[in-house]
Each structure stands twice: as C-alpha cells, then as structure tokens.
Residue, then its C-alpha position, 0 to 999 in steps of 0.5 A: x603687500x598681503x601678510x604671512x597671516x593673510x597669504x595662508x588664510x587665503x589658501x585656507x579660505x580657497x580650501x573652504x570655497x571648495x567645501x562649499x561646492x561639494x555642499x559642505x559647510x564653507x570651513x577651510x584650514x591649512x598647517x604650516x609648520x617652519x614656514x612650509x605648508x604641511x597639510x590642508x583641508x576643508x569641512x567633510x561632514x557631508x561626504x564622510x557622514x562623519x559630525x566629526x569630519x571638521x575642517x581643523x580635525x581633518x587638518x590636524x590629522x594631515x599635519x600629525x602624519x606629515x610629521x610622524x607625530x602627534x604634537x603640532x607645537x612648532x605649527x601653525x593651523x590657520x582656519x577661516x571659522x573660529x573652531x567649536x569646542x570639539x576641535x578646540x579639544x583637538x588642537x589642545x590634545x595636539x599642543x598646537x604652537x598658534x591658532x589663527x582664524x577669520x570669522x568668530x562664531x558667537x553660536x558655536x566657537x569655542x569662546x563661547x563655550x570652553x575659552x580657556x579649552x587650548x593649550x595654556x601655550x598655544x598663541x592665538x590670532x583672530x580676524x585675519x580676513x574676518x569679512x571675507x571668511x564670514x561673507x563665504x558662510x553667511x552666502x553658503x546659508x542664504x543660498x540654502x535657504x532660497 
C-alpha cells in the first residue's frame, strides 16, 4: 500500500511530467496543508522567462493565496527535486511546517550550498520516490542532448 509521502510525491511527480512536455526542466511540487491539497505546480521558467519561475516558488505562492497568508507552518510542500538555494530561502520566509522531496541535487540543492538556510522548525524528508524523480530528469536531459 502506497504511503501519504508517496501518494502526494506521485502528483507531484505527474506535475513534473507535464513541465517536461511543455520543455521545461521536469520539477513538480504540490501543498497539502491539514491533509487536503491546496496548491500545485511545476517549473515555468521557460514560459514565463522567469529564472525565478521554479516549481516550489510557484507552489509557495498557490498555497499562500489558498490560505490568505503568508505563513505555510501547518503545510507540507512535496517536490520531486531537492530545491536550490533560492527556493530554500523561500520556504524558509514561508515558515514552511515540512519539506519532502525525491531526488538530491549534489550540484544545485541547497544542502550543498545553505544546509542550515530552512526554517530551525521545518521538518524534512528525502528520497521519497528518489529513482523515479530522478530517472524523469536525467531522461529529460539525454534527450536534450541527442
């Protein structure tokens, strides 16, 4: 039987699928905040021209207008990548209650570069689905490359 983690990673990870058909990098997050789903999003980067337009900014945002406020504490934001730096700023600014993605980025992800950069109370959670987030990426950019 399929865990809450991996029932929301999946939507997540269909949101990513469809950045990946618009051409945009294949990063998918969904909110759920009291169990319910209150916003999702993917990578728009492209369609926007916007290097701000991530998946996890654009889900932040979704979620704080769902709730007509800016504090995500009670929330969960699942996302198929580990977010970068930026968006790591971001979910900190939003006091975001729990952090869960797939696939690490060992060249962008904010472990790398900001590990202490969340909020001291936002709870993580990592390779939820890891193979099949990361499998979507690393298929998006060989096929770039051919």
């Amino acid at each position: 039987m399929m865990s809450t983690d991996e029932h929301f990673m999946q939507l997540a990870l269909a949101d990513a699928r469809q950045a990946a058909s618009d051409g945009e990098v294949p990063v998918g997050a969904v909110v759920v905040c009291r169990d319910k789903l209150i916003a999702r999003a993917h990578n728009l980067t492209e369609r926007l021209v916007d290097v701000t337009a991530h998946a996890e900014m654009q889900a932040i945002t979704a979620a704080a207008t769902a709730l007509g406020g800016k504090y995500l504490n009670e929330c969960t934001l699942y996302v198929t990548l580990e977010p970068c730096t930026m968006c790591a700023g971001a979910i900190a600014w939003a006091q975001l209650g729990r952090l869960v993605y797939g696939a690490a980025d060992p060249k962008r992800g904010y472990t790398r570069y900001a590990p202490s950069a969340l909020h001291p109370k936002t709870q993580v959670t990592s390779g939820i689905l890891a193979e099949d987030c990361a499998r979507l990426i690393q298929d998006f950019f060989r096929n770039k490359r051919t």
